[in-house]
C-alpha positions in Angstrom: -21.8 -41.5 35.9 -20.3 -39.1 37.8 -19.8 -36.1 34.9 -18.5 -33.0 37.0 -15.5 -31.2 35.1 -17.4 -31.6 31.5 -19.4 -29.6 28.8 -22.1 -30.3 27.7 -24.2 -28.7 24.8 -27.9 -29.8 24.4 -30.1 -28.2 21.8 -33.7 -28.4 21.6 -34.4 -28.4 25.4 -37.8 -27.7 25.5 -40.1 -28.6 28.1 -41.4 -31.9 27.2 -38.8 -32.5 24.8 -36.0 -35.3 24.5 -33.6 -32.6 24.9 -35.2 -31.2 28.5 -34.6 -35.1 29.7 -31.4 -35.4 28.3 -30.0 -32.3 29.8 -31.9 -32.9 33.1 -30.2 -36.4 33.7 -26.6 -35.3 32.5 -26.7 -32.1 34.7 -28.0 -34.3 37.6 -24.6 -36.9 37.0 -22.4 -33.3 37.5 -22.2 -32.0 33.6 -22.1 -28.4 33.5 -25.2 -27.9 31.0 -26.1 -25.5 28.3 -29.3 -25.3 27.0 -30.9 -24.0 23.9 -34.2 -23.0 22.4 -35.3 -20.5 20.3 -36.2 -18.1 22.9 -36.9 -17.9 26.7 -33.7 -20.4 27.0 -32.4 -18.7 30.4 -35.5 -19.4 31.9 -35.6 -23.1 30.2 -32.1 -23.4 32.1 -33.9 -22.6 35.1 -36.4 -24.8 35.1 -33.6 -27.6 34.4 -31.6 -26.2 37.0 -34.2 -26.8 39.5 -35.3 -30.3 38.4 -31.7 -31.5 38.4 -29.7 -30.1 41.3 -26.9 -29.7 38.6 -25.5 -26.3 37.1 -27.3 -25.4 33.9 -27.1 -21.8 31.8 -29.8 -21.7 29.0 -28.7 -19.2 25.7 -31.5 -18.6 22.6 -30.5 -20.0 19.5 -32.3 -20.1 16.1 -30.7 -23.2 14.3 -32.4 -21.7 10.9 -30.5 -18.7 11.3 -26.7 -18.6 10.3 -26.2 -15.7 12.4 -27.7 -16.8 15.6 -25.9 -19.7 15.0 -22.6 -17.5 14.7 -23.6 -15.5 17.4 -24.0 -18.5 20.0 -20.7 -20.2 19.1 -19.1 -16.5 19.6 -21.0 -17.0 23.3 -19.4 -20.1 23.8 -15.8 -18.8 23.5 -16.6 -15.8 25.4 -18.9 -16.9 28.3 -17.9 -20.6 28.6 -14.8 -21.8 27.6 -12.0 -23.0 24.9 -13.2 -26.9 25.8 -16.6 -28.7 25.0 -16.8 -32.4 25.7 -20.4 -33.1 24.3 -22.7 -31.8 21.6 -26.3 -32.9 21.7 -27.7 -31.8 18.3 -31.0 -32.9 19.6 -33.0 -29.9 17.7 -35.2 -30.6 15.0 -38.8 -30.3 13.1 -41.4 -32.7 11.3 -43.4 -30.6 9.6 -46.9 -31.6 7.3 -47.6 -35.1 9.0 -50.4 -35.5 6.4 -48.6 -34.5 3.9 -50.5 -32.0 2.1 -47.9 -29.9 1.0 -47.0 -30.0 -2.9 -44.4 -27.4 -2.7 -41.5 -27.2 0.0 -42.1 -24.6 2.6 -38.8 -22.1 2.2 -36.6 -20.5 5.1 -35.4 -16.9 5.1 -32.5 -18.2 3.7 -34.1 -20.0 0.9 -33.8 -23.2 1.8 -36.5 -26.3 2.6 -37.4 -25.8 6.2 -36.6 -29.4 7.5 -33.1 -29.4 5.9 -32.6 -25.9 7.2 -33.3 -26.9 10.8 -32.8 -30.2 11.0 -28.8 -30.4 9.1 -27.8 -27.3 8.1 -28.3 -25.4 11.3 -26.5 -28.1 13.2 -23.8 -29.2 11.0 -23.0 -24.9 10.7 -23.1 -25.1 15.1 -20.7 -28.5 15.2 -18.4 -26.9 12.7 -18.6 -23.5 14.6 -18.0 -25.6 17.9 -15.3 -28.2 16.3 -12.5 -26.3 18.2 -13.6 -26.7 21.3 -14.7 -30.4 20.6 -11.6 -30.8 19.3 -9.8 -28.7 22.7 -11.8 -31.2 24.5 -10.6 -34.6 22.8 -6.8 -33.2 23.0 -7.2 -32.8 26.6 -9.3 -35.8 28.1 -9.2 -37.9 24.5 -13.2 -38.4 24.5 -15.6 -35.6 23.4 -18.3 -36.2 21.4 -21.2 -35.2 19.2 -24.5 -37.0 19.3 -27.1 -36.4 16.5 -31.0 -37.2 17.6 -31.6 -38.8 13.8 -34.6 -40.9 13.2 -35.5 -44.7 11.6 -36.8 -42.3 8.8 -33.7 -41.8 7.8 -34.5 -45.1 5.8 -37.0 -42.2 3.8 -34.2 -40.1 2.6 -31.8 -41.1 -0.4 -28.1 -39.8 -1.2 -29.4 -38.2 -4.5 -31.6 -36.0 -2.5 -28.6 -34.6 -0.1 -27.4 -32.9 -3.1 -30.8 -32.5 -5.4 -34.6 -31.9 -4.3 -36.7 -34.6 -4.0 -39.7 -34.1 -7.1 -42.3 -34.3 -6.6 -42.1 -32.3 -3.2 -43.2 -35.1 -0.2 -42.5 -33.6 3.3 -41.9 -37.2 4.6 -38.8 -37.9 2.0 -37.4 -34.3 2.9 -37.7 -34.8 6.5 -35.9 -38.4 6.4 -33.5 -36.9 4.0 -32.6 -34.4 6.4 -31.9 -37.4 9.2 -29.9 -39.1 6.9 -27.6 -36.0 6.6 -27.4 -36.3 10.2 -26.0 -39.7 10.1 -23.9 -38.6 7.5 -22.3 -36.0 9.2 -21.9 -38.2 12.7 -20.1 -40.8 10.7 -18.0 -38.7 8.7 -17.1 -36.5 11.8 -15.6 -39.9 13.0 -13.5 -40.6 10.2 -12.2 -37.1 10.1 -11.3 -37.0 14.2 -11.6 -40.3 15.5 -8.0 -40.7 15.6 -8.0 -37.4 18.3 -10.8 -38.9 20.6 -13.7 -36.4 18.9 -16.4 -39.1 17.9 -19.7 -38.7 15.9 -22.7 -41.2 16.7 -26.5 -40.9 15.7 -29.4 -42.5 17.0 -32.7 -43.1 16.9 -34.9 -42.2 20.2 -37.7 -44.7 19.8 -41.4 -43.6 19.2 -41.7 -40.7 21.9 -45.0 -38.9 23.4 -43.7 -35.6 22.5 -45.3 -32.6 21.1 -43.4 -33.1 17.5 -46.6 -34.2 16.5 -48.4 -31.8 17.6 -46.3 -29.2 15.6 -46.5 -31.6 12.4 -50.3 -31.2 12.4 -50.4 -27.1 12.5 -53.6 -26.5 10.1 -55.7 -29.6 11.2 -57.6 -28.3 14.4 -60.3 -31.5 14.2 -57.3 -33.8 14.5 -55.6 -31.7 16.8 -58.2 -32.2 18.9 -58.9 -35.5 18.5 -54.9 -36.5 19.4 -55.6 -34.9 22.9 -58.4 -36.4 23.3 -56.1 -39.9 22.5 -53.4 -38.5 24.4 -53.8 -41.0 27.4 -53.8 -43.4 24.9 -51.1 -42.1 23.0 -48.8 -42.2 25.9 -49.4 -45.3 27.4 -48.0 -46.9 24.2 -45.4 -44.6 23.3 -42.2 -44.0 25.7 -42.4 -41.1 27.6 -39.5 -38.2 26.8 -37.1 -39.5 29.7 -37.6 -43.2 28.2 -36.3 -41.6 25.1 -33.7 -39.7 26.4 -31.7 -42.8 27.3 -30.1 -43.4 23.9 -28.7 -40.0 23.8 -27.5 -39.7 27.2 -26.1 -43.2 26.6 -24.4 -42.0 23.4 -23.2 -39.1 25.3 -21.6 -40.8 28.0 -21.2 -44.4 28.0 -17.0 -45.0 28.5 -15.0 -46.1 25.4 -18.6 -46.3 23.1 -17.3 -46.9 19.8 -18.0 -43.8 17.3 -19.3 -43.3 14.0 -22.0 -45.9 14.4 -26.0 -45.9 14.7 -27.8 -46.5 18.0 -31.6 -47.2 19.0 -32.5 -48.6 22.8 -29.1 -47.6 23.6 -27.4 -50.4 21.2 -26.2 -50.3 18.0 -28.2 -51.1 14.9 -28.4 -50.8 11.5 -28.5 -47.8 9.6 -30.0 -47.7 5.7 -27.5 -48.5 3.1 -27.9 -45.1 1.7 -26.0 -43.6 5.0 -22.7 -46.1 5.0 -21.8 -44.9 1.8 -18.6 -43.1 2.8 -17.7 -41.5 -0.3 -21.2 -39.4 0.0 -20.3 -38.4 3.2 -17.5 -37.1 2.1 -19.0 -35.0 -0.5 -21.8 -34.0 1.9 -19.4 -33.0 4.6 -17.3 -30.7 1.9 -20.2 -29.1 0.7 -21.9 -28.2 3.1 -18.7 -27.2 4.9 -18.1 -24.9 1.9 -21.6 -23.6 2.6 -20.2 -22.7 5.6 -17.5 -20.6 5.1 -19.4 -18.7 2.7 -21.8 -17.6 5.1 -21.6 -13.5 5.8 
């Protein structure tokens, strides 16, 4: 698609990643591109630059920190522009794959690291960036935000947006976190659609990434043992740009109806838990509330 004259925000951009893909391709189709990682982004943006041929600027952003979070939607206004057409909240953890932690592991902030990174971090960066989104939809009538989620959203339940999952299991907090993410996509819709500003979540598809890798921090033997598999590994999972496709097709495909789930760039079903409206609703308001709060 030819995307020159649009914005586009893509989190997560590591080398390796989804997001690195999905940046890569939409700066190649003419999308100005802004890239994020924790640190080192302007070099990321670089590296994306070159791959792509396209225009790409990187910018460091900590999602589990409310004010770098602040502090990159004040470099938005400032550096880029009033408009954004897309929002890539591809960021995201899975921590303790073997799950062998009986407490939750805490952010600065206090809160359980997965939720912190994975929701709250990006549903504080889509608020922070909704008037741009929203600049965007009034002027073109199509901008978006696209939410990397997971099939383990199926993991999480509605009680445990607003309550802690006891006992502690990292898997139930990590698909609790995705389903907030399909919360949020679906209840951006409902709150916007009517202005062009659509939500949509998806899942990627089983990805040779190094989310793994992260998830097994502590376990050197099968560490090793997973590189040693890693030719194995990949030839059965997709590679990163294989995965990328559902978010760049979420991101651009023309009149792609909103507030819906996608995997293999279609839509399918999400869990039962995340069409309840009414706790999307309440999700959205809280944590919206959280928001405003912040210092």
């Amino acid at each position: 698609m030819d995307l020159h004259g649009r914005t586009v925000v893509v989190t997560g951009a590591s080398e390796g990643s989804l997001g690195y893909e999905t940046a890569a391709i939409l700066a190649a189709w003419g999308a100005e591109v802004i890239v994020t990682r924790r640190s080192g982004a302007p070099e990321l943006a670089a590296s994306i630059a070159a791959r792509s041929g396209g225009a790409v600027r990187g910018q460091d952003l900590d999602l589990g920190s409310a004010a770098s979070v602040s502090a990159f939607v004040r470099w938005y206004a400032q550096q880029v522009g009033p408009r954004l057409d897309v929002l890539v909240n591809n960021a995201g953890i899975h921590l303790d794959l073997m799950a062998d932690w009986k407490e939750p592991r805490l952010s600065a902030d206090g809160f359980e690291l997965q939720w912190r990174t994975n929701f709250l971090g990006p549903f504080q960066l889509t608020l922070g960036l909704l008037p741009a989104l929203r600049a965007a939809a009034s002027h073109t009538g199509d901008a978006r935000v696209v939410n990397v989620a997971s099939h383990l959203h199926t993991r999480g339940r509605n009680a445990h947006l607003f309550t802690p999952n006891a006992p502690y299991n990292s898997w139930v907090a990590y698909g609790t976190s995705k389903l907030a993410m399909l919360h949020m996509a679906f209840e951006l819709t409902r709150r916007y659609g009517a202005e062009g500003l659509n939500g949509y979540a998806l899942h990627p598809g089983a990805v040779f990434t190094n989310v793994a890798s992260k998830g097994l921090d502590g376990h050197a033997t099968l560490e090793r043992v997973r590189g040693w598999l890693a030719p194995v590994e990949g030839f059965f999972l997709l590679t990163p740009e294989e995965g990328a496709q559902t978010s760049v097709h979420c991101a651009t495909h023309p009149s792609l109806a909103g507030g819906r789930y996608f995997t293999a760039c279609a839509q399918a079903l999400a869990s039962t838990e995340a069409e309840d409206a009414a706790v999307s609703t309440r999700l959205w308001e809280q944590t919206a509330s959280w928001v405003a709060h912040l210092p």
